[in-house]
N, C-alpha and C positions, 0 to 999 in steps of 0.2 A: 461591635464588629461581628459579622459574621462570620460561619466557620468559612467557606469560603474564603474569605478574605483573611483570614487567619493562617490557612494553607498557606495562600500563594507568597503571603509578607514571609512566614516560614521558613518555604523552599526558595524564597527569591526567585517568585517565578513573576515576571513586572507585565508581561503581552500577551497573558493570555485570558479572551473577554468568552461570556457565554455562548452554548451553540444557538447559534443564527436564525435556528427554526427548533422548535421543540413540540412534538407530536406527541398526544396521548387519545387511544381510543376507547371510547366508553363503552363498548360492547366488544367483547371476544368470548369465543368459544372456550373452555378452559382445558379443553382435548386438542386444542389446535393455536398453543402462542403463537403472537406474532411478535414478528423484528419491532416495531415501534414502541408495541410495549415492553419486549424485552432491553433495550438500547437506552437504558434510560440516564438522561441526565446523573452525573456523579454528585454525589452530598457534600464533599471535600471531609470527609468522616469515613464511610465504612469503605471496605476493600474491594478489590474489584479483580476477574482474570482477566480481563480487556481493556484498553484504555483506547477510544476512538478521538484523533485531534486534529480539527480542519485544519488545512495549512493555504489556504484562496488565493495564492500569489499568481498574478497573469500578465503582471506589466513586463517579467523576464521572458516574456514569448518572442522569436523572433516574428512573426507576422502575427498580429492583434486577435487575439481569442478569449472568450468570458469566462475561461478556465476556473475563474475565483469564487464563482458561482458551483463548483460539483461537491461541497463539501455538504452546503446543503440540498443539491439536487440529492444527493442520498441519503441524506434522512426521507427526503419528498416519497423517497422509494421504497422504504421499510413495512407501508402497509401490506402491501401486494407479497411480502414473501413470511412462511412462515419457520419458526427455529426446528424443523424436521426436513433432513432427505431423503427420500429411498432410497437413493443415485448410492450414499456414501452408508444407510442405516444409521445415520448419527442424527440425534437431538441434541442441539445448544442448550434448552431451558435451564437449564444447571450449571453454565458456566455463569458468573455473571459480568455483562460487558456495559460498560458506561462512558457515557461522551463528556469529555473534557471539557468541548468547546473548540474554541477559533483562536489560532494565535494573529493576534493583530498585526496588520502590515499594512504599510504607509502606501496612498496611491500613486505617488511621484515621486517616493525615493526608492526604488529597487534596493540599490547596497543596503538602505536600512534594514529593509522587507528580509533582506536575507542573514543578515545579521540576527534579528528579533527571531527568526528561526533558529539558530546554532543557539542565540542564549538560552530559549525556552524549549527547547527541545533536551538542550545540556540538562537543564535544571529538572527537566520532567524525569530526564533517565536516572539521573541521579536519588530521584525521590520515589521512583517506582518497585524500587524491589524488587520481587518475583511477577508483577504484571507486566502484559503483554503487550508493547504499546504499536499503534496500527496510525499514518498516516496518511489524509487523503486529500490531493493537490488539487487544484491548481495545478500549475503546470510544472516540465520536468526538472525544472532549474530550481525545486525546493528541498530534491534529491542530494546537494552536494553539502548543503550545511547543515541535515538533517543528518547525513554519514558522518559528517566530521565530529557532530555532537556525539555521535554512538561511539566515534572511536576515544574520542577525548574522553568521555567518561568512564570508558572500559580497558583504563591504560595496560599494556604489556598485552594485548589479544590481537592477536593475528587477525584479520580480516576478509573472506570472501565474498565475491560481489554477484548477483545472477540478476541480471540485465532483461526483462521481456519488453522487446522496440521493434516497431520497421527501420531506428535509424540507430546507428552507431555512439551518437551522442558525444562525440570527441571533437569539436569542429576548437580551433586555434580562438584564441580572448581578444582575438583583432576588435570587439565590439562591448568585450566584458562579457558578466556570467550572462549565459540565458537556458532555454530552455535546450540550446545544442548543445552546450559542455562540461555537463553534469558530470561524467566519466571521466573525462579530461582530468579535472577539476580535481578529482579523488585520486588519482592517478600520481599526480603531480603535487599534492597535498606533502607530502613527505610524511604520512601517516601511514599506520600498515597496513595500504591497500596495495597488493600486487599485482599485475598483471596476469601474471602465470594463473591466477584463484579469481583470474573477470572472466565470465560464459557469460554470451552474448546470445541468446536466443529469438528467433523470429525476423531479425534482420532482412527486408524484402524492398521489392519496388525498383523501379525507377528515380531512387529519392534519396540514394550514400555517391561517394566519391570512391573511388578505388585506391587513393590515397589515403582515407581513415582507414578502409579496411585494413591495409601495409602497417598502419600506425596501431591499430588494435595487438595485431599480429608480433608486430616488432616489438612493443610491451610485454609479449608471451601471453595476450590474450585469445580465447576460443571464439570464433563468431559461428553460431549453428544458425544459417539461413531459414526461412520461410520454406520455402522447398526442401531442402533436406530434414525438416518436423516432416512436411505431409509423403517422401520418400522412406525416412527410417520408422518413421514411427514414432509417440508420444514417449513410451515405455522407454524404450532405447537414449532420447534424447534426457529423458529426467533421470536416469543413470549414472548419463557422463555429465549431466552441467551438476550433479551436488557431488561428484566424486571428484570434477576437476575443482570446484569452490572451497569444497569441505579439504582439502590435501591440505594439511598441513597447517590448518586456521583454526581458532578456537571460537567462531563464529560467523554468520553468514547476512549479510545483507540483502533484500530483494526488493528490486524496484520495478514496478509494472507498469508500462506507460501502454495505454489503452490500444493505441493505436498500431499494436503487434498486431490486434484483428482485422480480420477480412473485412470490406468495407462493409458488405450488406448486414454487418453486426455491430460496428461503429462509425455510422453516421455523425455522430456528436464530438469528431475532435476534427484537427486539424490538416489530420494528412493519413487517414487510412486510404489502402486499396485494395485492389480484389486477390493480391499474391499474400495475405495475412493471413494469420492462422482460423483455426474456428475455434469456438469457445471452449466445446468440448476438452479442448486437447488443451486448454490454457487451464481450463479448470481442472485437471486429474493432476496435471503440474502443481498447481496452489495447492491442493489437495496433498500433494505428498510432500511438501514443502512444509508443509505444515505438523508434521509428523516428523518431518525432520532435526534431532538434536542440536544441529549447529544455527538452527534458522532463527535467528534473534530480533529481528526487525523487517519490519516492509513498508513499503507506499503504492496507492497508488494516484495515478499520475494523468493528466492530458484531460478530460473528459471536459467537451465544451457545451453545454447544455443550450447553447442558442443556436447551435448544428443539430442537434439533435433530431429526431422524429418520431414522436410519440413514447419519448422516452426510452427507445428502444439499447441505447449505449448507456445511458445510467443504469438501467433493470440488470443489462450482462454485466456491468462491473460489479454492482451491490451482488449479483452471482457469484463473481470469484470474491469478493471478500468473504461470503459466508461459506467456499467452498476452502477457503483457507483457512478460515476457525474452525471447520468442519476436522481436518487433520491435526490441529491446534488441540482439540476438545481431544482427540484422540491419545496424543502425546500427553497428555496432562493426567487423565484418568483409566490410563490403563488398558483402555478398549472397550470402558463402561458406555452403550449405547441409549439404552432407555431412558424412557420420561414417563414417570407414573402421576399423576395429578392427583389430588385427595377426590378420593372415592366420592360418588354423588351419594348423598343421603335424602331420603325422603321423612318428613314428620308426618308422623300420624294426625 
């Protein structure tokens, strides 16, 4: 039996298969890692501060999207950047992050699909310890059994939720879970998600009801619109959405569904438009989220890689994910930035 296999009978972890695509490049700079080689495959042995786990689900879409394809549209994207920003002065090299793989899910049973999430997500948190584990959809309906296993596993903690959508995500189960009632969902779980501690951020378009809004609101939910980010400001808004989440919660969930962005930055999902935010402003947020005490979990969400163009919505997301370990790396070490590599040596 391999270690692998010895893990997962362990943790009773039963649905979770290898990642989908595994990248290794044979030439690198050693002044200049890259994400592909640093992202590597986990051993089911040594430790890790990252834990990356596809979750491909797209049959809970309400209109048909290849959503189950973004987990490895970003590995696809990891050559193109490398574990340095100037943006933030942070180097990753020295964190170490590793992909778990794919939690398997069935093509024609949703309820399974999302079931096999809540068990193996349960049993990953359970078996994680002090790592950090990261999320990435498929679409937004992998968000509510993905919470429910954080809170199951982390009994008596309080819960805050910080929401980045163009849509409210609260629509009534007239058709079952999908990718509209993620919120709902958590809401009405009877787990300790509150309303009062859900920020709704980026909310825009021609594409809510004025009745979710009321229904957000009436839970004692915050909705911070699309417009009011590019009227107050990035600064101001990441303020109030971890002071209204953080009140009174012993941890913080954070879900990002792509399509908070402005369309000419996400092409590749379902329903961007041009009242979205810009990245900039989505990534200073991941960024400080990331540094944030209470921020325990994330996903991210929507990114349909057969919309896409030229890859241009996979590249900005695999951006906010590295700009949110970027605060991550922060939180963990202190404010240790550098990355010195072993000196080159020349022989005589």
């Amino acid at each position: 039996m391999t270690a692998r296999e010895e893990w997962l009978r362990a943790h009773d972890v039963a649905h979770l298969k290898e990642p989908g695509i595994v990248l290794n490049g044979r030439f690198e700079d050693r002044f200049e890692p890259r994400v592909w080689n640093w992202l590597r495959p986990w051993d089911f042995d040594s430790s890790f501060d990252v834990g990356l786990v596809g979750v491909g689900l797209s049959t809970t879409s309400i209109l048909p999207t290849s959503c189950f394809a973004a987990p490895d549209a970003l590995r696809l994207s990891t050559p193109s950047f490398t574990t340095y920003s100037p943006d933030f002065d942070v180097d990753l090299a020295s964190m170490t992050a590793r992909d778990l793989g794919d939690i398997a899910v069935p093509v024609l049973d949703q309820y399974e699909g999302l079931r096999r999430i809540e068990d193996t997500m349960s049993a990953l948190w359970r078996a994680s310890g002090d790592s950090f584990l990261v999320l990435i959809g498929g679409d937004h309906a992998i968000t509510a059994p993905a919470a429910r296993a954080f809170a199951r596993t982390h009994p008596g903690q309080k819960l805050g939720l910080i929401h980045f959508d163009a849509h409210n995500d609260v629509r009534v189960m007239d058709h079952g879970p999908t990718n509209g009632t993620p919120i709902r969902q958590l809401l009405e779980s009877g787990l300790p998600f509150s309303g009062k501690n859900l920020v709704q951020v980026g909310i825009h378009g021609f594409m809510n009801a004025s009745y979710y809004k009321r229904w957000v609101e009436g839970q004692g939910g915050t909705i911070i619109t699309g417009r009011q980010v590019r009227r107050t400001g990035i600064d101001a808004v990441i303020e109030q959405m971890v002071r209204i989440a953080g009140d009174g919660t012993d941890a913080i969930y954070v879900t990002v569904d792509v399509d908070v962005l402005e369309l000419g930055y996400a092409t590749g999902t379902g329903a961007a438009t041009p009242e979205g935010l810009h990245p900039v402003d989505l990534y200073e947020a991941l960024y400080a989220l990331g540094q944030h005490p209470k921020v325990a979990a994330i996903d991210f969400v929507e990114h349909d890689p057969s919309r896409d163009v030229s890859a241009m919505t996979g590249r900005t997301m695999t951006g906010g994910l590295l700009s949110f370990l970027a605060g991550l790396f922060l939180r963990r070490n202190d404010g240790w930035r550098g990355y010195d590599p072993t000196p080159i040596t020349h022989e005589d």
